[in-house]
MMTF fields as JSON, N, C-alpha, C and O atoms, coordinates in Angstrom:
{
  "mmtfVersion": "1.0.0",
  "mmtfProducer": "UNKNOWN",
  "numBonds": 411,
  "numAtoms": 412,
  "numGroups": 103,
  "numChains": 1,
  "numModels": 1,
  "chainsPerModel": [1],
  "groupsPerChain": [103],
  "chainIdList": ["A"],
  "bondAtomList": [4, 2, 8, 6, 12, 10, 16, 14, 20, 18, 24, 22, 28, 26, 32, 30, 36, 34, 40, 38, 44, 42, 48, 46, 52, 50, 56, 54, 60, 58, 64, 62, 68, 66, 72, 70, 76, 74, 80, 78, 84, 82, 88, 86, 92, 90, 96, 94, 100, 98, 104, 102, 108, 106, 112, 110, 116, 114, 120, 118, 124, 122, 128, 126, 132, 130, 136, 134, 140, 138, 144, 142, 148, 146, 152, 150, 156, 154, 160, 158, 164, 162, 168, 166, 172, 170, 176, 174, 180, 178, 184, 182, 188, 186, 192, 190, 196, 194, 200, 198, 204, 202, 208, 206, 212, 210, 216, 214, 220, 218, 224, 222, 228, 226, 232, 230, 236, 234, 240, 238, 244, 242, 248, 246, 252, 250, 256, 254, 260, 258, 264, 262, 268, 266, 272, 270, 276, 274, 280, 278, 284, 282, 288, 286, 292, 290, 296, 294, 300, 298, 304, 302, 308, 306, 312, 310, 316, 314, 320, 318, 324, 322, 328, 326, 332, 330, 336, 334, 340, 338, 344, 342, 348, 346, 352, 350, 356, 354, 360, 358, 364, 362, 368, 366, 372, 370, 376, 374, 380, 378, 384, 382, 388, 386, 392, 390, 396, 394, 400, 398, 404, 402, 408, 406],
  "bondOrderList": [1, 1, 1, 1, 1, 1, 1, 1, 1, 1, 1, 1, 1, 1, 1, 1, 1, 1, 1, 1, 1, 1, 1, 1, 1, 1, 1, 1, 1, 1, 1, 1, 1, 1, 1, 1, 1, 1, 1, 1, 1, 1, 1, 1, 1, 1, 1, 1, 1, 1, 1, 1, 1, 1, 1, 1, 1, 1, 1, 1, 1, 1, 1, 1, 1, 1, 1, 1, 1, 1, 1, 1, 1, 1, 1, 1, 1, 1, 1, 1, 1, 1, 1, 1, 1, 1, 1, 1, 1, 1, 1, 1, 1, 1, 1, 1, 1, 1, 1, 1, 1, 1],
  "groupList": [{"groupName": "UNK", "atomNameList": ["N", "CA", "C", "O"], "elementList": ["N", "C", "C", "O"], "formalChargeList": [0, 0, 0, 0], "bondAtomList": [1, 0, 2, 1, 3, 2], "bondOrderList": [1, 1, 2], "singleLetterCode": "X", "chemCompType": "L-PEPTIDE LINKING"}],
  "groupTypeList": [0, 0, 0, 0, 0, 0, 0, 0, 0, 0, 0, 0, 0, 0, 0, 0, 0, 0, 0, 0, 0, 0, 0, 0, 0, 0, 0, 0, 0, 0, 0, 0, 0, 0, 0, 0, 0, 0, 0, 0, 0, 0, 0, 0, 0, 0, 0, 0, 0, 0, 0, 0, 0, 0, 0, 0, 0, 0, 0, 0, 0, 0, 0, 0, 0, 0, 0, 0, 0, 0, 0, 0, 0, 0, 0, 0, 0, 0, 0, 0, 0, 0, 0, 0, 0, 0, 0, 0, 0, 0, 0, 0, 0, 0, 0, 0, 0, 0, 0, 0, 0, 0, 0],
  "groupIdList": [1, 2, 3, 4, 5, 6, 7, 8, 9, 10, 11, 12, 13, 14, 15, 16, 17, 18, 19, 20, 21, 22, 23, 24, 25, 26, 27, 28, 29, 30, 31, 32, 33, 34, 35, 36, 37, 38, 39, 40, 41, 42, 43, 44, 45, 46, 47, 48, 49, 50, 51, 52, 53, 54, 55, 56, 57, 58, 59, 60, 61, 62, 63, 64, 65, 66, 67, 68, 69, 70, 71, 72, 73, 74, 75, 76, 77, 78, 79, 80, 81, 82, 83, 84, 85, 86, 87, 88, 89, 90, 91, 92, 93, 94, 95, 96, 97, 98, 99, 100, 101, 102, 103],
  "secStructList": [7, 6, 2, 2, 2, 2, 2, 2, 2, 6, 7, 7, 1, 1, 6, 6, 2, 2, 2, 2, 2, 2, 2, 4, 4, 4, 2, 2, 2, 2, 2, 2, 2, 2, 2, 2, 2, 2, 2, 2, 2, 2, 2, 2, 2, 2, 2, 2, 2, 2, 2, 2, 2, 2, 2, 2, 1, 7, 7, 7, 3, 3, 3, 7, 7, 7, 5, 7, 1, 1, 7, 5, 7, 7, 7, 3, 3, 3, 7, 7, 7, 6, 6, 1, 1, 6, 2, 2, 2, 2, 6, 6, 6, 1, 1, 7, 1, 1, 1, 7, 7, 7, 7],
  "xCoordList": [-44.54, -43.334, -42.145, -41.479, -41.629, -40.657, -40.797, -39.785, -42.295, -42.209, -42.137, -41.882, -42.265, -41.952, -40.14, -39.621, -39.717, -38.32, -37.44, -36.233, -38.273, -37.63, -37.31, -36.449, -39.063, -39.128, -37.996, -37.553, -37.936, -36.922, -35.486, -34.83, -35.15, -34.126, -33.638, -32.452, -34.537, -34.098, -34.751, -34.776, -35.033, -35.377, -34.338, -33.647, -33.77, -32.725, -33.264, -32.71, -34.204, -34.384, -33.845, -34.063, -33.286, -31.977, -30.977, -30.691, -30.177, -28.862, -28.096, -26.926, -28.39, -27.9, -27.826, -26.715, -28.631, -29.15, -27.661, -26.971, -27.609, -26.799, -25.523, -24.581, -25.09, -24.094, -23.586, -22.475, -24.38, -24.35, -24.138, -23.535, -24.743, -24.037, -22.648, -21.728, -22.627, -21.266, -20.285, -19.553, -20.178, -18.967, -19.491, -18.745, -20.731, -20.731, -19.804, -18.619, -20.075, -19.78, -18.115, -17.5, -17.652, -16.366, -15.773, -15.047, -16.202, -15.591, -15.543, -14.661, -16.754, -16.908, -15.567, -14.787, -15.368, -14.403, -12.908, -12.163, -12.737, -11.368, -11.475, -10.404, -12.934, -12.405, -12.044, -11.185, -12.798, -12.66, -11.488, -11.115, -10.712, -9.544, -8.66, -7.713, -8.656, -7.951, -8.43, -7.654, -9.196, -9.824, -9.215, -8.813, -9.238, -8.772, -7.078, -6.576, -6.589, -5.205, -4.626, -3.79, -5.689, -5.157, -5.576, -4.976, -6.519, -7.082, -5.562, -5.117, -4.998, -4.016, -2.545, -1.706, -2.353, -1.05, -1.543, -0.72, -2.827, -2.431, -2.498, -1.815, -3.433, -3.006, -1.506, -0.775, -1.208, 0.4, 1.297, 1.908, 1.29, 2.373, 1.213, 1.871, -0.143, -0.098, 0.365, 0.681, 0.434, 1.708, 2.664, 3.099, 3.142, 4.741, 5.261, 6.336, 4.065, 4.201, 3.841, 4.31, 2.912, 2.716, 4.045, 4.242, 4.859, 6.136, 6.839, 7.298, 7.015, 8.234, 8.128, 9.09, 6.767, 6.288, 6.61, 7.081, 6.306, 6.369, 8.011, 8.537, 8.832, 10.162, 11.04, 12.033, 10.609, 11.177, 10.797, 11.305, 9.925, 9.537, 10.683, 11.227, 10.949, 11.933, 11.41, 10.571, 11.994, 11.864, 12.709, 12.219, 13.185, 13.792, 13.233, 12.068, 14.039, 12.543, 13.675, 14.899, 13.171, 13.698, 13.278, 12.96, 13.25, 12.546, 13.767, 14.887, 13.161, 14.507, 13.747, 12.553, 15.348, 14.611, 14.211, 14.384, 13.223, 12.305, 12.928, 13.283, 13.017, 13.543, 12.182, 11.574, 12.047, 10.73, 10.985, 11.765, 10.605, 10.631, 11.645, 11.381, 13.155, 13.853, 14.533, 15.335, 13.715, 13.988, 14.5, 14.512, 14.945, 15.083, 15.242, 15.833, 14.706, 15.183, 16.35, 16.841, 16.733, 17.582, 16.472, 15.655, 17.043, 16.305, 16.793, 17.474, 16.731, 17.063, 16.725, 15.92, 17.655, 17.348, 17.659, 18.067, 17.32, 17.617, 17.498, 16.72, 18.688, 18.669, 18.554, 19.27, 17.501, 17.907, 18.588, 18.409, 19.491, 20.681, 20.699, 20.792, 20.597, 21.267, 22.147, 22.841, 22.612, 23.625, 24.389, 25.593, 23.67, 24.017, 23.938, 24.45, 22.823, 22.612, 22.842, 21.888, 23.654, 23.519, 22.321, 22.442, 21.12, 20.074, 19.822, 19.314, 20.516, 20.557, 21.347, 20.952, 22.942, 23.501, 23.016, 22.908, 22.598, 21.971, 21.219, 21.456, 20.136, 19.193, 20.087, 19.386, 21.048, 21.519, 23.147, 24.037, 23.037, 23.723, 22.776, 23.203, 21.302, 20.614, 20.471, 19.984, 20.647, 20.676, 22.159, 22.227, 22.942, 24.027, 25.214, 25.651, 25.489, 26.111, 27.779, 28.49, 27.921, 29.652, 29.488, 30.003, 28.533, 28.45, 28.239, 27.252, 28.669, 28.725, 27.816, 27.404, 27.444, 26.34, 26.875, 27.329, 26.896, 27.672, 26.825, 25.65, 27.177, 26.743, 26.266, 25.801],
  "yCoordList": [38.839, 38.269, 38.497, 37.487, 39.992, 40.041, 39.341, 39.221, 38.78, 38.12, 36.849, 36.112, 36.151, 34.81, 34.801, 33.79, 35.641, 35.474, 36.098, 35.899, 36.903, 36.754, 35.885, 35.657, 35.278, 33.564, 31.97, 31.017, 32.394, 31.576, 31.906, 31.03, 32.981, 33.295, 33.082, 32.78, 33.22, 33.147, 31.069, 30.521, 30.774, 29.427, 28.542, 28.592, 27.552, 26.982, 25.834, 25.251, 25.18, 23.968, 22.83, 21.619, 23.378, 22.517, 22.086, 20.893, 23.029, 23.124, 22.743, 23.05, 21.939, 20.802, 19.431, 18.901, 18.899, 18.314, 18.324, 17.393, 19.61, 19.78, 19.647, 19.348, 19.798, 19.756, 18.266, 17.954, 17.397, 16.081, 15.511, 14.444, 16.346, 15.464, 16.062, 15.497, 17.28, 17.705, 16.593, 15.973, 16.304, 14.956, 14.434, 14.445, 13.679, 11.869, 12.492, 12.532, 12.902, 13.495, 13.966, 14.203, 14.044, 14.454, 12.873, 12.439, 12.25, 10.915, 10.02, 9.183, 10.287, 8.979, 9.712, 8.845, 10.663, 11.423, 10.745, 10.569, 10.429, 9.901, 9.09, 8.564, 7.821, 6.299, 6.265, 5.499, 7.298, 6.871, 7.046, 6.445, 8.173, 8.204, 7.206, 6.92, 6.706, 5.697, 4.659, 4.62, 3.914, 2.777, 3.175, 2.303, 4.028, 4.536, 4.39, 3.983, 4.931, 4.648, 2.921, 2.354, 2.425, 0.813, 0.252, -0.722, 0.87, 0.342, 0.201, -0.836, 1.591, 2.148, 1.407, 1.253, 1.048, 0.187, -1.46, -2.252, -1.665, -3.166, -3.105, -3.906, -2.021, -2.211, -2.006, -2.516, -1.258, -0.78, -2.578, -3.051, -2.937, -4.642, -5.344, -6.046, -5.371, -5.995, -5.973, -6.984, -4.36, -4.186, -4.398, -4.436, -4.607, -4.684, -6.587, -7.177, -6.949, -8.393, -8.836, -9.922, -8.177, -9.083, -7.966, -8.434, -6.608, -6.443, -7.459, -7.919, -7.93, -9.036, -10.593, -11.106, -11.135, -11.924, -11.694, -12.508, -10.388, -10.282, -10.313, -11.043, -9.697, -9.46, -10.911, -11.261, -11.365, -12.905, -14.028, -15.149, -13.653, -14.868, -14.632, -13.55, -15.741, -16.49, -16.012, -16.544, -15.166, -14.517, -15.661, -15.197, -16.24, -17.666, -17.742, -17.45, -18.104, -18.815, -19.677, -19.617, -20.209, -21.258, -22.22, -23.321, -21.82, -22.628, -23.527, -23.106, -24.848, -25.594, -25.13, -24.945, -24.942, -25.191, -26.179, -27.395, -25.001, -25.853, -26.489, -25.629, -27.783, -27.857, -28.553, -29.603, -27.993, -28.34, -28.805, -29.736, -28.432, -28.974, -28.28, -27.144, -28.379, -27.457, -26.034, -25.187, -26.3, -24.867, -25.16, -26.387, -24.605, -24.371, -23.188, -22.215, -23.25, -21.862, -22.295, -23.422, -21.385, -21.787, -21.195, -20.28, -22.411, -22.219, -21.138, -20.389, -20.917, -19.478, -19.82, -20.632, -18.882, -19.772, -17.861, -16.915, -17.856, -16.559, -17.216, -18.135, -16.477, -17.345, -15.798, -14.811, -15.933, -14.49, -15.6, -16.643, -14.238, -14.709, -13.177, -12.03, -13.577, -12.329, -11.815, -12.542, -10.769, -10.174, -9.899, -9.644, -9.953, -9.293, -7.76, -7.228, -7.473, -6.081, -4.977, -5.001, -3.899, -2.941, -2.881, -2.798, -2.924, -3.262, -4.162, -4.082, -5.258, -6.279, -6.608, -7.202, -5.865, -5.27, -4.868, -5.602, -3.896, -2.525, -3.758, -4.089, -4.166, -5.147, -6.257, -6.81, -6.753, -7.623, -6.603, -7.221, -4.929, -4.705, -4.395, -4.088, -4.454, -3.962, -5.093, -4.921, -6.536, -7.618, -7.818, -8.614, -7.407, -7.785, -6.39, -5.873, -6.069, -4.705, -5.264, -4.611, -6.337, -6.211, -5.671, -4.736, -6.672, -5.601, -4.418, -3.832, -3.934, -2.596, -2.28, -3.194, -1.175, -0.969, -0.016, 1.002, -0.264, 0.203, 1.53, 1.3, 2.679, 3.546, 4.004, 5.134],
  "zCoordList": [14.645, 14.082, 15.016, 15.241, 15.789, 16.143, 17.58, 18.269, 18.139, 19.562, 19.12, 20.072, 17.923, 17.748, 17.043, 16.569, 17.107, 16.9, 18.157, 18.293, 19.068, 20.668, 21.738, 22.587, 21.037, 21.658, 21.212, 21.853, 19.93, 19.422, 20.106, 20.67, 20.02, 20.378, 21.692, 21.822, 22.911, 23.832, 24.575, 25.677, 23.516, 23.702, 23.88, 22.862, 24.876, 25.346, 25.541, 26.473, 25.013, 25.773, 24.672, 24.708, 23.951, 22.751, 23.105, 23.007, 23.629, 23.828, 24.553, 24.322, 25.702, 25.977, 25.189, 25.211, 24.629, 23.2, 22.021, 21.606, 21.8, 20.431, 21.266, 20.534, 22.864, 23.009, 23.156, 22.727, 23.742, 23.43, 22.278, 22.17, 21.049, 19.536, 19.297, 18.707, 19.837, 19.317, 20.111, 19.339, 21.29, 22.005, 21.303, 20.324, 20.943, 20.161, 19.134, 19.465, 18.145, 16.863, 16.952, 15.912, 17.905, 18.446, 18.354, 17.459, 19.341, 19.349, 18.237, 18.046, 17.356, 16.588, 15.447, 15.055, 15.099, 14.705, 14.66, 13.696, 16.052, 16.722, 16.638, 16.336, 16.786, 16.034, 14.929, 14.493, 14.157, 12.894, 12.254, 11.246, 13.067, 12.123, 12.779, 12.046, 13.69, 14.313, 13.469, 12.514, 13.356, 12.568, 10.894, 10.123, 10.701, 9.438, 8.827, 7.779, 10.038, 10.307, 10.198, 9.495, 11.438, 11.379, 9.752, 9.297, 9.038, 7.921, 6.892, 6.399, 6.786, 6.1, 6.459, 5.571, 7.583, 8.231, 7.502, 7.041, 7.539, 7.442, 5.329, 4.691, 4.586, 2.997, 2.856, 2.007, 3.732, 3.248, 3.599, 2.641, 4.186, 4.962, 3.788, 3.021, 3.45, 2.519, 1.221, 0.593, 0.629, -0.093, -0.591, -1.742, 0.769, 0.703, 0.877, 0.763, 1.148, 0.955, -0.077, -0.416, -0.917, -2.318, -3.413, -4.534, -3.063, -3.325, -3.35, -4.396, -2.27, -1.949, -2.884, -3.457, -2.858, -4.075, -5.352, -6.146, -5.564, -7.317, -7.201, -8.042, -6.372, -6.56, -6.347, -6.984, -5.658, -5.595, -6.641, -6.611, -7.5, -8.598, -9.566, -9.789, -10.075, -11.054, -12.623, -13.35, -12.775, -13.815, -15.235, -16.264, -15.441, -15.849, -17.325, -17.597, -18.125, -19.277, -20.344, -20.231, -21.04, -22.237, -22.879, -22.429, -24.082, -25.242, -26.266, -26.555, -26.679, -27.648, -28.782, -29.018, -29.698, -30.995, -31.692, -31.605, -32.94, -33.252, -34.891, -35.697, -35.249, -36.583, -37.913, -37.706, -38.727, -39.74, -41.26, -41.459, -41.89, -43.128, -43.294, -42.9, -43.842, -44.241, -43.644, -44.037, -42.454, -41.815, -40.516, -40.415, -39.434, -37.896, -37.235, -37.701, -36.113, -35.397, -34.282, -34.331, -33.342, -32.406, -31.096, -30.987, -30.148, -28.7, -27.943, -28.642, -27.211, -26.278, -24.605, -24.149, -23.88, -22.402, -21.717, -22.392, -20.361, -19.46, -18.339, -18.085, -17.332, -16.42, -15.381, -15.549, -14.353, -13.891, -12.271, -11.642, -12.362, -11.088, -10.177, -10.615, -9.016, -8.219, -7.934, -7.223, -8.115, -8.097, -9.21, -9.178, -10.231, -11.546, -12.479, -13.464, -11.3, -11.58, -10.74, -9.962, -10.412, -9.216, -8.327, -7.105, -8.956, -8.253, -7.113, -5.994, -8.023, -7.039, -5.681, -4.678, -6.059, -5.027, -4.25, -3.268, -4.192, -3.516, -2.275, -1.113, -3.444, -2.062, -1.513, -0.666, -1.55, -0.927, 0.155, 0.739, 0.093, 0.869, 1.926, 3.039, 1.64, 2.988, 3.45, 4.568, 3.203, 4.005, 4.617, 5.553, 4.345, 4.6, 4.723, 3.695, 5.647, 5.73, 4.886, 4.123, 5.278, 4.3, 2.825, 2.213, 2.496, 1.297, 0.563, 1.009, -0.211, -0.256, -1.255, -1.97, -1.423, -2.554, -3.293, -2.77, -4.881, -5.809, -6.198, -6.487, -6.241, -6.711, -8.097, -8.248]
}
């Protein structure tokens, strides 16, 4: 037993071997987080572009009323406009430095 664990021990004909996976295994490492990275840059701009979609739709609405046997309701309308809300400020002083953004 202890000459088959002397033999193991001083056995080297591996270890060039394992040092070769350790660089592959090193590199594939560094694509990956690179590949990983570019993965993460392009969900984020897609993000921020379907942000910009939802934030630019016309939030708007209006119904007439309705009149029936005896009865009626009244119609109702919303008009969304920019620059009605501080919010909205705010984003139209980062387009535009004159304007100021209300605290």
């Amino acid at each position: 037993m202890t000459h088959a664990l002397r033999r193991f021990w001083s056995d080297d004909s591996g270890a060039l071997l394992a040092t070769e996976w350790i660089f592959i295994a090193t590199i594939l490492v560094i694509g990956l987080i690179v590949g990983l990275t570019s993965v993460r840059n392009a969900v984020l701009n897609e993000m921020e572009e379907v942000a910009a979609a939802i934030g630019s739709l016309s939030q708007s609405f209006s119904f007439g009323g309705i009149a029936g046997c005896c009865d009626f309701t009244n119609g109702s309308a919303f008009s969304d406009q920019p620059g009605l809300f501080p919010i909205d400020a705010c984003v139209e002083s980062q387009l535009s430095p004159a304007i100021p953004c209300p605290d």
